[in-house]
DOFI-64476 format. One record per residue (C-alpha): x negated, y negated, z; residue in three letters. Coordinates in pm, 1 decimal. Layout:
BEGIN
<<X, Y, Z>, Ala>
...
This chain:
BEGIN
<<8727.1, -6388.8, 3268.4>, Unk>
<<8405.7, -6424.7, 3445.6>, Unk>
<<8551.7, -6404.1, 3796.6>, Unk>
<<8732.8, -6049.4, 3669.6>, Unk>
<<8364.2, -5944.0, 3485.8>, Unk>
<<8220.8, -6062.7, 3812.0>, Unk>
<<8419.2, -5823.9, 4023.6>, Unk>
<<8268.7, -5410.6, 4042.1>, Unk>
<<8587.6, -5183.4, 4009.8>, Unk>
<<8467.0, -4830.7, 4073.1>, Unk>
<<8691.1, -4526.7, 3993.2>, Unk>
<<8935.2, -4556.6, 4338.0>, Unk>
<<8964.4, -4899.4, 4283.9>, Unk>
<<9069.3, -4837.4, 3889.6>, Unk>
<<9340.9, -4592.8, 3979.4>, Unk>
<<9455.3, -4792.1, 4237.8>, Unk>
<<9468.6, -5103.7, 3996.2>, Unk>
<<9711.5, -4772.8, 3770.9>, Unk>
<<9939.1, -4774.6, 4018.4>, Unk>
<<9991.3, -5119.5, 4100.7>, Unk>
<<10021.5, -5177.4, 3655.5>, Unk>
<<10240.0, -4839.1, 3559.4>, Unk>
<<10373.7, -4713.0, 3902.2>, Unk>
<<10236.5, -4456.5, 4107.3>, Unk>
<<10482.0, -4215.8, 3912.6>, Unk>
<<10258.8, -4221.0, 3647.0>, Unk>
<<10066.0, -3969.3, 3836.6>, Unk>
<<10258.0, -3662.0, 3798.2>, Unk>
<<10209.2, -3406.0, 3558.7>, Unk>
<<10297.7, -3452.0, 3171.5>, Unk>
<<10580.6, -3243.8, 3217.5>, Unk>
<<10733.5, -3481.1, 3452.4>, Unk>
<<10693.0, -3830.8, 3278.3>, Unk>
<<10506.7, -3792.6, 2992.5>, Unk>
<<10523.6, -4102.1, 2865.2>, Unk>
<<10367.8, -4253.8, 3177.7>, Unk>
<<10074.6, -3944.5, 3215.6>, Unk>
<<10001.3, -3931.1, 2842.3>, Unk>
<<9997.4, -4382.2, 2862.5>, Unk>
<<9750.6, -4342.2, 3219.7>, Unk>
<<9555.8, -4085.6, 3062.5>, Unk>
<<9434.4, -4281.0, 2747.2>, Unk>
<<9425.2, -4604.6, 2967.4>, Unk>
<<9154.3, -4416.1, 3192.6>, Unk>
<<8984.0, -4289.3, 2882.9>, Unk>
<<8940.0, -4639.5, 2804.0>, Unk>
<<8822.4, -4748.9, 3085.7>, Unk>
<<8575.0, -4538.0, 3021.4>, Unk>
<<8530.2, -4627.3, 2637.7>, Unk>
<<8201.9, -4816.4, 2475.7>, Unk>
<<8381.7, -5118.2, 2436.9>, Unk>
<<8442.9, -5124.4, 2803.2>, Unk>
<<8071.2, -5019.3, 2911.0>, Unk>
<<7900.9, -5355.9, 2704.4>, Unk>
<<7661.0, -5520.8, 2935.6>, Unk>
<<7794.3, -5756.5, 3243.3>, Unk>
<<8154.0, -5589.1, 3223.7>, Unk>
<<8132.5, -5261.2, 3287.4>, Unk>
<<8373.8, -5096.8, 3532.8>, Unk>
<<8482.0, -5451.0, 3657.7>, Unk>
<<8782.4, -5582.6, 3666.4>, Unk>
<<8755.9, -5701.3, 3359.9>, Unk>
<<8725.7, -5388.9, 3198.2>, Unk>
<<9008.4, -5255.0, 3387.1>, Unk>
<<9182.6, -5541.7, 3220.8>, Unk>
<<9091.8, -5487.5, 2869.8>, Unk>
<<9151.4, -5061.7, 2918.5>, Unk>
<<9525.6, -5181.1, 2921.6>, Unk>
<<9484.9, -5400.8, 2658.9>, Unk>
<<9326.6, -5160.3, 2430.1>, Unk>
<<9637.4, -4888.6, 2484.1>, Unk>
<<9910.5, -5175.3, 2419.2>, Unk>
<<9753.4, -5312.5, 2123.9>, Unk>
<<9610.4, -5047.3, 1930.9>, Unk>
<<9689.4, -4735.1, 2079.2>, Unk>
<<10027.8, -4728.9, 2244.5>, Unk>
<<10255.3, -4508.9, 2023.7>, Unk>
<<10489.4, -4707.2, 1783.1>, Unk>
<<10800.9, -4577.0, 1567.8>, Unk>
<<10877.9, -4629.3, 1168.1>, Unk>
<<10901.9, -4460.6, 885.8>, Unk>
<<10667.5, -4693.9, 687.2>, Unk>
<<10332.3, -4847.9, 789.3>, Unk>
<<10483.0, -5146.7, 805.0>, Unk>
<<10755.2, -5113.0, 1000.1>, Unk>
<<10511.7, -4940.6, 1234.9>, Unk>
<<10283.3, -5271.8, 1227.3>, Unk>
<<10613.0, -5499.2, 1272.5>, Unk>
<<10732.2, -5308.9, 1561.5>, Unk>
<<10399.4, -5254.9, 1720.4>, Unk>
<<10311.3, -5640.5, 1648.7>, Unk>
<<10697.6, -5757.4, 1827.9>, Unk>
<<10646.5, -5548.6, 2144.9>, Unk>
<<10249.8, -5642.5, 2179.5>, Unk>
<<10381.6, -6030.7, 2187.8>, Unk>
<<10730.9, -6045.7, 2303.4>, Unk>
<<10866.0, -5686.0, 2473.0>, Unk>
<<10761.0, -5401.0, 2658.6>, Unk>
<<10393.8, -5432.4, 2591.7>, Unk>
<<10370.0, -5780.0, 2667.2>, Unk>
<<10490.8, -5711.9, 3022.7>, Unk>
<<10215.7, -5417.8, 3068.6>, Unk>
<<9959.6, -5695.5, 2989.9>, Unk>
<<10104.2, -5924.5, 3198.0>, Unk>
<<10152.8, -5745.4, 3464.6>, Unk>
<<9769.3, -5578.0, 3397.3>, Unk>
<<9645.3, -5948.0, 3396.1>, Unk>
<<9843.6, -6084.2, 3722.0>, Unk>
<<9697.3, -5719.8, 3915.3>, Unk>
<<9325.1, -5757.8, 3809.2>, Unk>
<<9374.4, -6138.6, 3960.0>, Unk>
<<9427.3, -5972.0, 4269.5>, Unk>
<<9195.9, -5669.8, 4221.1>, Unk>
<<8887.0, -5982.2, 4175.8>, Unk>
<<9067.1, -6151.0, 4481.1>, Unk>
<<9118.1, -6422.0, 4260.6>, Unk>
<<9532.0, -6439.6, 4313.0>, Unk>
C-alpha cells in the first residue's frame, strides 16, 4: 500500500491504468457499451472523490486502486427485487464473481502502474 500511495498517477496515467483494468472499449460512447462508459465514468468520478484526495494518497496509485474499489463495492449496479437479495448478490460478486476479478485485476495493474510488478 505504501509503494502504490508512494507512486503520483496524474490524469494520463489514470486512464491509461482504465484501459489496462476495463479495456480500452470502455471508451466509446454510452450508446456503444454502456455498461463499460457508465462503469469508467463513475470510476473516474472517484478518482476524483474526497475519499480519494485524503492526505499522502491523492492521485497515486493507490487511489487509482481504491476508485475501482469504491465502484465494485458500493456502487456497481446490483439486481433484486428485495434489499436483500440486492445485498446477497452484490456481497457474492464483490468476493467470489465478476467484481472480484475487476479488483483483482485493478490490484495486479496498479502493481505495475507503481513499477512494483
Amino acid at each position: 500500500m505504501n509503494g502504490l500511495a508512494a507512486k503520483a498517477c496524474n490524469t494520463v496515467d489514470f486512464e491509461r491504468y482504465l484501459d489496462r483494468v476495463l479495456g480500452p472499449e470502455s471508451r466509446r460512447q454510452a450508446s456503444d457499451t454502456p455498461e463499460l462508459s457508465a462503469a469508467r465514468a463513475r470510476i473516474t468520478a472517484n478518482f476524483d472523490h474526497e475519499f480519494q484526495r485524503l492526505p499522502g494518497i491523492a492521485h497515486t496509485a493507490w487511489s487509482a486502486f481504491n476508485s475501482v474499489t469504491q465502484y465494485v463495492d458500493w456502487e456497481r449496479p446490483t439486481r433484486g427485487k428485495h434489499q436483500q437479495e440486492r445485498d446477497e448478490r452484490r456481497f457474492a460478486t464483490t468476493m467470489f464473481g465478476p467484481g472480484a476479478e475487476l479488483k483483482r485485476r485493478a490490484w495486479q495493474e496498479a502493481l505495475v502502474l507503481a513499477e512494483l510488478a
